[in-house]
LORO-749701 format. One record per residue (C-alpha): residue in one letter; z negated, y negated, x. Coordinates in steps of 0.25 Angstrom, whole numbers, padded with zeros to 4 digits, always signed. Layout:
<guros>
aZYX/...
</guros>
This chain:
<guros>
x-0684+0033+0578/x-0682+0031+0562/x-0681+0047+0563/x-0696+0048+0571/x-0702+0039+0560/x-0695+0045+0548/x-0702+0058+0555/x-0713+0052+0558/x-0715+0046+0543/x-0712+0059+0538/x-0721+0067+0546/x-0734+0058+0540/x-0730+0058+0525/x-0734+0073+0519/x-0725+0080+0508/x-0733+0081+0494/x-0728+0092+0485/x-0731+0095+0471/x-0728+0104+0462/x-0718+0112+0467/x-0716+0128+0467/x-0709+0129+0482/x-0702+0120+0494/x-0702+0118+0508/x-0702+0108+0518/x-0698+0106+0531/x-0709+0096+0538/x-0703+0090+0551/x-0715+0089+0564/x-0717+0075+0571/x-0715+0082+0583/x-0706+0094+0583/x-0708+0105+0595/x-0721+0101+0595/x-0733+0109+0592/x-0739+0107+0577/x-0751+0109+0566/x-0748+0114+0553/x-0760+0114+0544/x-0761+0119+0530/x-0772+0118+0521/x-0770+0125+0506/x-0778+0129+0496/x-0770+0140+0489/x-0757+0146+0496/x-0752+0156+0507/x-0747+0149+0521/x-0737+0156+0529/x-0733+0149+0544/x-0723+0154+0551/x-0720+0149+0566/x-0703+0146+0568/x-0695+0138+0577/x-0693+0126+0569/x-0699+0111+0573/x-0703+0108+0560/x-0713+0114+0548/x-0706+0120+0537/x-0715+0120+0524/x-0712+0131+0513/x-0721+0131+0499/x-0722+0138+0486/x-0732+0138+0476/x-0741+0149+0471/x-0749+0149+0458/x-0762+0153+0459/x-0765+0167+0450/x-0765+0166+0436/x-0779+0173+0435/x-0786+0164+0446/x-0780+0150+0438/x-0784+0155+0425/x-0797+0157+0431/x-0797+0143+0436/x-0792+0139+0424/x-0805+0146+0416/x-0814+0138+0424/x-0808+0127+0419/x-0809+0129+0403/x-0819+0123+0399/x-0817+0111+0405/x-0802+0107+0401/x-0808+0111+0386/x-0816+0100+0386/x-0811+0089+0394/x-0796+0090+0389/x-0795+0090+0375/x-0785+0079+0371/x-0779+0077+0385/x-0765+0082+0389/x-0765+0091+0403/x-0755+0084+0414/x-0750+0092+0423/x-0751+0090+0438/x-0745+0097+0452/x-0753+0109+0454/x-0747+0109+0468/x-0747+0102+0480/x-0743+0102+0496/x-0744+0091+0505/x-0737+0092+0519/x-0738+0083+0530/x-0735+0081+0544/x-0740+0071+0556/x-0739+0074+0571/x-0734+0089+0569/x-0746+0092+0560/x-0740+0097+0547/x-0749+0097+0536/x-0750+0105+0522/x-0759+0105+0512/x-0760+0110+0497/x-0774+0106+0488/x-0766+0117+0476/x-0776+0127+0473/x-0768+0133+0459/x-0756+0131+0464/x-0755+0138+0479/x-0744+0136+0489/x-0738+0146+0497/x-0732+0141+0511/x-0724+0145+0522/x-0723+0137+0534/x-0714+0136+0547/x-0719+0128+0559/x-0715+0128+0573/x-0719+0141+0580/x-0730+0132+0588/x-0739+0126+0579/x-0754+0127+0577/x-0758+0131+0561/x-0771+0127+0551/x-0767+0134+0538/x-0777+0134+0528/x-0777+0141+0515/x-0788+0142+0506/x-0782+0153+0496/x-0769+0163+0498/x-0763+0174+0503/x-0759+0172+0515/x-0761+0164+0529/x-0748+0168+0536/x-0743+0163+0552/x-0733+0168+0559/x-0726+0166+0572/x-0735+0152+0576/x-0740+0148+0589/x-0753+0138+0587/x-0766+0136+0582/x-0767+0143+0570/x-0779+0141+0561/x-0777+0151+0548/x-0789+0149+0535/x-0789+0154+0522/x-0798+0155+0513/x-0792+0167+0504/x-0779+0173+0511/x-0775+0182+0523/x-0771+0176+0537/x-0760+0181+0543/x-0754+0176+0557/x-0742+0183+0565/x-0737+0180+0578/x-0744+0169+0582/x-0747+0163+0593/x-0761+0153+0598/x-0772+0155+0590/x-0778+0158+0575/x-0789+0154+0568/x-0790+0160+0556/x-0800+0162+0545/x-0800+0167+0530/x-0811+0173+0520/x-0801+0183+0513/x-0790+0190+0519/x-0784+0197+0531/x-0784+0189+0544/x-0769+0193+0553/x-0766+0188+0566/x-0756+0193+0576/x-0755+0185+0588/x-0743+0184+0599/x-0753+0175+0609/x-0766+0170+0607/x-0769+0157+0616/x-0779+0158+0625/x-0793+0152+0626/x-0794+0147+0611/x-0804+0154+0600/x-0800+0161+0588/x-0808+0164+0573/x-0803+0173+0564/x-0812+0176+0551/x-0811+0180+0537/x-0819+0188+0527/x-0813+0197+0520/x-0801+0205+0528/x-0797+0209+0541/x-0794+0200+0553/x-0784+0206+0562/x-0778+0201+0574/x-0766+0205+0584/x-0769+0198+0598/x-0760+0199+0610/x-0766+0211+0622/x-0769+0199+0632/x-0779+0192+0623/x-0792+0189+0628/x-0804+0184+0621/x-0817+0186+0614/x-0820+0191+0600/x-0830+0188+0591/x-0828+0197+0580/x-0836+0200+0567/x-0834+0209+0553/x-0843+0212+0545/x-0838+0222+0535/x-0826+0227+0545/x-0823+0233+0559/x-0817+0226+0572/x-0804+0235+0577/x-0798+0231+0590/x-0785+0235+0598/x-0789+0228+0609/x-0799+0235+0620/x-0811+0224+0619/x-0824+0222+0625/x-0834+0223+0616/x-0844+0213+0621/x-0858+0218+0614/x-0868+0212+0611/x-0885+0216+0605/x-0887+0211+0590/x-0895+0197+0592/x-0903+0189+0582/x-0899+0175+0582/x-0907+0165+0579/x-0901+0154+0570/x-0902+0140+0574/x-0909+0131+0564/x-0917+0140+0558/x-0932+0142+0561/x-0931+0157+0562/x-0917+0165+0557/x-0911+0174+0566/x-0897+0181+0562/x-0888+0192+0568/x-0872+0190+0571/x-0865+0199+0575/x-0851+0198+0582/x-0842+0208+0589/x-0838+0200+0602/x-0826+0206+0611/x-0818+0202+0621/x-0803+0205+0622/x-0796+0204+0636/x-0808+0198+0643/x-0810+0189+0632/x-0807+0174+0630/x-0808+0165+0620/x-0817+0168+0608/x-0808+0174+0594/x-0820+0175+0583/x-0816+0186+0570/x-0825+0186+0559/x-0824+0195+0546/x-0833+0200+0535/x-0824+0211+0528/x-0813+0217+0537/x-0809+0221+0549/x-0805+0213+0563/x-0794+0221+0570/x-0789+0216+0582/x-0774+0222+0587/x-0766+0220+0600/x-0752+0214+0598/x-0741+0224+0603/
</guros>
């Protein structure tokens, strides 16, 4: 009993971190064997998951400064202003870092507001737990080896899930979009999008549903034998205007007699769809 309420206790009070350049910690789950959530939301940093065989949520960070040319940049903007309001005044220092973590009811939680100093992390959960990672600027999205649902967003950075199992959502304005899939569960939607780079997807032989797919500056390449489902070129008329009508143009398929809708929007790169081996 004193151990379920020092659990308990724990799992409600979050871990605040300042200052420091690298760590881990192990972050122990209300109820172990079961299924989870680990959510992430950072503004600067690269997020590595990896799926394991352990029942708790193993935390490991390190800091990254931001580019020398893009703070000094910041710092230009800035000038002026520090001339005139700080004449006579001494500068105290403050924590250019932060992490919070925290876990309730097998929901970990982590979230970082450090936009000058970024954090890179990696992260092992329990091979069945559903994701919602968040980024707004880094390098990298990386999954491997989860079963779940996994919903991947950057603002600046590519996404890269391996192995995985359930179903990805995942969305970013700059990079490559990479997901290879061992199963994909049935009867649930998928979006995929980016901007700028290619979205490419590795989907088990067996799966069936429908695409909606659109590029604008790019091709569609498929290993997969499809039917195309065609379609005239229709003006629509756009509700809430007294007369505007518009053209959108998608290319809709369907894959093994088709099934639940997965929806791929680029402007600048290619969609390639490949069968996994």
């Amino acid at each position: 009993m004193n151990a379920y309420i020092k659990l308990l206790t724990l799992a409600l009070i979050p871990w605040s971190l300042f200052a420091q350049e690298s760590g881990e910690v192990s972050v122990p789950l209300s109820s172990p064997g079961e299924i989870g959530t680990l959510e992430i939301d950072i503004k600067r940093g690269s997020i590595k998951v990896l799926g394991t065989n352990r029942s708790d949520v193993l935390i490991k960070y390190s800091t990254i400064e931001v580019e020398e040319d893009e703070h000094a940049h910041h710092e230009d903007q800035h000038a002026s202003e520090q001339k005139e309001n700080t004449a006579g005044l001494k500068k105290i220092s403050q924590p250019k870092f932060n992490l919070e973590i925290s876990e309730n009811d097998n929901e970990v939680d982590i979230e970082s507001e450090s936009w000058f100093t970024g954090i890179d992390l990696t992260i092992e959960v329990p091979r069945y737990f559903n994701l919602e990672l968040e980024n707004y600027t880094g390098k990298l999205i990386q999954v491997e080896n989860v079963l779940g649902e996994i919903n991947l967003e950057s603002y600046t950075g590519t996404i890269d899930a391996k192995n995985v199992s359930g179903v990805v959502n995942a969305s970013t304005y700059t990079g490559n979009i990479t997901v290879s899939f061992n199963e994909v569960k049935k009867d649930q939607a998928m979006a995929f999008s980016n901007y700028t780079g290619k979205i490419e997807l590795t989907l088990p032989p067996d799966y069936a549903a429908n695409f909606k797919m659109k590029t604008v500056w790019g091709d569609i390449y498929s290993a997969f034998d499809m039917k195309i489902n065609k379609s005239p070129s229709t003006l629509n008329k756009v509700d809430g205007e007294n007369f505007k009508l518009s053209t959108d143009e998608w290319t809709k398929a369907s894959l093994n007699g088709g099934g639940p809708e997965v929806m791929i929007k680029n402007f600048s790169g290619g969609i390639y769809l490949r069968k996994k081996g």
